[in-house]
N, C-alpha and C positions, 0 to 999 in steps of 0.2 A: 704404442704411445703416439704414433702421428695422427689420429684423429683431434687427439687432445691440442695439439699444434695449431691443426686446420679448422677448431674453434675460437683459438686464440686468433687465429687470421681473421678470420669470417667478422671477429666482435672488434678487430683494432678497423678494417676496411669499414664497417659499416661508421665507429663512431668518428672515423675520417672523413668520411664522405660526409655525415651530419653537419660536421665543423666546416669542410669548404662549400656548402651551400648555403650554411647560413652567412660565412663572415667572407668569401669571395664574390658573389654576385654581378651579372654584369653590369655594365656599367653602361645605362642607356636613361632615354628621357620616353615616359611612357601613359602619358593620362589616357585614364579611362574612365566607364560611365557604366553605370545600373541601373534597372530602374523595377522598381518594386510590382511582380506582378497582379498585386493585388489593388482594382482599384477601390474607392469609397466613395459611397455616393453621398453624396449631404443634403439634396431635395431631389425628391423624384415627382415630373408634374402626375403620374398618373395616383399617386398616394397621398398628392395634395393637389386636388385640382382646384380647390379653390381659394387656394393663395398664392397671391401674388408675390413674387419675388424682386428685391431692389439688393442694388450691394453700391456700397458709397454715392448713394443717393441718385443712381442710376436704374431706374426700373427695366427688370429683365421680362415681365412676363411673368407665362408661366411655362416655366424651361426646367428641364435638369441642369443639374450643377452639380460637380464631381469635383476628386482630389486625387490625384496622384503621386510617388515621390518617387526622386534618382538622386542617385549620390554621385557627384566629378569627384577624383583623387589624382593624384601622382604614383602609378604602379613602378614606376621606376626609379633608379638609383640617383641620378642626377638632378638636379633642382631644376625646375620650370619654372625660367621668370617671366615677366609683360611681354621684356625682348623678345624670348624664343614662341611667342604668338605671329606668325607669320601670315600678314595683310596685303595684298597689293597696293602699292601708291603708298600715298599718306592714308590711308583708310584707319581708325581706331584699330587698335590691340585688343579685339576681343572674340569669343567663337559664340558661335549659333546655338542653342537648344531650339530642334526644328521640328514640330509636331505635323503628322501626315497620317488621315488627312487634318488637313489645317484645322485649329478648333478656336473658339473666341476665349483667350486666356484672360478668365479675371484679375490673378493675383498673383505672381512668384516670391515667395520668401524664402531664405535661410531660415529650417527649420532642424538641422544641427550646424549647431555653430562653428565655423571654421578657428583653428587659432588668429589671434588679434591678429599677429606679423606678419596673415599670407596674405591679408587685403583682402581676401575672396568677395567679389560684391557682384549684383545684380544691378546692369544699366537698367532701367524701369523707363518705360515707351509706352505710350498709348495705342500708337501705330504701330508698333513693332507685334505686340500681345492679341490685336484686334487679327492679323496676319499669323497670328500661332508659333509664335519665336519669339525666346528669350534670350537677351544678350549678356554673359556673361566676362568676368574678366578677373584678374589678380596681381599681386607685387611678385608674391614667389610662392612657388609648393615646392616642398620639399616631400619627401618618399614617405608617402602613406599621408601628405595633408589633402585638404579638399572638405568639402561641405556638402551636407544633405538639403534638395531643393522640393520644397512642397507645390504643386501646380493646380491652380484651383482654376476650373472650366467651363463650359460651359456644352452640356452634353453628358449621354451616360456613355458609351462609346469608348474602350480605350486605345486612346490613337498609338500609332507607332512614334518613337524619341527618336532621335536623333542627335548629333554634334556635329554642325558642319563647320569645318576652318582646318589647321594646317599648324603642328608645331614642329621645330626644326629638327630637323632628321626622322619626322613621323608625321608620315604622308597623310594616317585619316589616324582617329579616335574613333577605337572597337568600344564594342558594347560586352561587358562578362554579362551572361543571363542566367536568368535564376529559374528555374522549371518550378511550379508549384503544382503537389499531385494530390490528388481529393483525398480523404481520409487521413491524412500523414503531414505530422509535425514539422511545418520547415525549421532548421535551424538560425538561427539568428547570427550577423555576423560575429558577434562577442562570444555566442556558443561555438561556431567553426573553430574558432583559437582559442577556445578551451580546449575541445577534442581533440586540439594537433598536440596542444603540449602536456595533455594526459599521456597520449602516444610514445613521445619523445620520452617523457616517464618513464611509464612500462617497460621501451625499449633499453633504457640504459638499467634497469632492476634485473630486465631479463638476463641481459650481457653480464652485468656481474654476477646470478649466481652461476652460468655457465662455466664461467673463468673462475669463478671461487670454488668448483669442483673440479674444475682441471686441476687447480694446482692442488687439491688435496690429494688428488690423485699422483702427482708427482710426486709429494710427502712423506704420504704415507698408499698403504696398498689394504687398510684397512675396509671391509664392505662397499669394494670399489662395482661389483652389483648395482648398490642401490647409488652408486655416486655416478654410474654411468646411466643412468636411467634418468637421472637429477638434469644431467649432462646434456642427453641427447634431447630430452623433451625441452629443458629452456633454451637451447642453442639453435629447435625447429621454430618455434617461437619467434626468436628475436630475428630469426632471418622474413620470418613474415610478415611479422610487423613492418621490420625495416622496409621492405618494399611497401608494406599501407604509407608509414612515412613521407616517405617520396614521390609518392604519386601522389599525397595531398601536401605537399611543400610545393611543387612544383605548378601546384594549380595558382590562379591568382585570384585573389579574395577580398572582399569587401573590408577595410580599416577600422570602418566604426556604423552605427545603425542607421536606418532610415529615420 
């Protein structure tokens, strides 16, 4: 009968540890940044060489022009407000998007909308854009808010992103990167967290019929054969899931799409 026990552990440990990951977390302030490795080209001079390009009544020539996107969020528990954007002096409250090498930025918009209440805005600069940085800024982000930013450029080339600036108790702003491999479907962020919480699913279906053969097992002694076999394949299961679990809870993941 102790195996039977040491399933009932293995399934209370795991859906414990589920509960203190999700509703314990720690408690830190944590933006980060993605940035889509796919770029888009939107005029290529050598597929049109003989048009000219203008954009807000600025004539470009005849140049490539390109589109990138990165998403800023709040991966952490604590809310990032203006305040906690750390400037020297009186300098504004706001952090760098800093491309390198440097490219002629035509355009930065919000291209998923932030909510109304976190202010998410782009300072818009002539100078700033012409220099390959964009100045952004906000009221508050709260965990998992932030905005996808579309970068329209000048060049096919995709430059390296950046975020230079400084929020309190976090020295620099990581980049999570996204590998994209030829042949193979990336996931999407809204796919990512469908498959975790398929996971979690399965995991808590597996755990109970495990436990729902234990204790039939304790019951009755009726074709405990086939009720151990029930037993030992959903309870090998649910321990390996549980570990997929937690190695993709514990990763950190994009909130919402490019």
């Amino acid at each position: 009968m102790s195996y039977v026990w040491v399933g009932w552990i293995l399934a209370g440990i795991s859906i414990a540890w589920n509960i203190y990951q999700r509703y314990h977390p720690r408690d830190i302030r944590k933006l980060v940044y993605s940035v889509n490795p796919v770029i888009t080209r939107i005029v290529s001079s050598e597929k049109a060489s003989e048009l000219n390009i203008s954009f807000k009544d600025k004539q470009l020539g005849k140049k490539d022009v390109s589109a990138i996107q990165m998403a800023v969020w709040n991966e952490g528990t604590l809310d990032i407000r203006k305040e906690d954007i750390e400037t020297p002096n009186d300098s504004p409250k706001e952090l760098v998007i800093r491309t390198n090498p440097p490219v002629n930025i035509l355009e930065a918009k919000i291209s998923h909308p932030a909510k109304e209440n976190t202010g998410f805005r782009i300072i818009d600069s002539d100078d700033n854009k012409e220099k390959g940085e964009i100045h952004i800024s906000w009221d508050v982000l709260k965990k998992n808010d932030g905005a996808s930013i579309q970068i329209l450029f000048i060049g096919a080339q995709k430059p390296e992103i950046s975020i230079k600036g400084q929020i309190h108790n976090q020295n620099s702003i990581p980049e999570l990167k996204r590998e994209i491999k030829s042949e193979e479907k990336q996931n999407t962020p809204t796919e990512q967290r469908k498959l975790r919480r398929n996971q979690v699913i399965a995991l808590v279906v597996l755990a109970f019929i495990a436990i729902s053969s234990g204790v039939s097992e304790l019951i009755t002694n009726y074709n405990w054969d086939f009720l151990a076999l029930i037993f030992w394949f959903s309870a090998g299961l649910s321990v390996i899931l549980f570990i997929a679990v937690i190695a993709t809870s514990r990763e950190a993941s994009q909130p919402f799409d490019f």
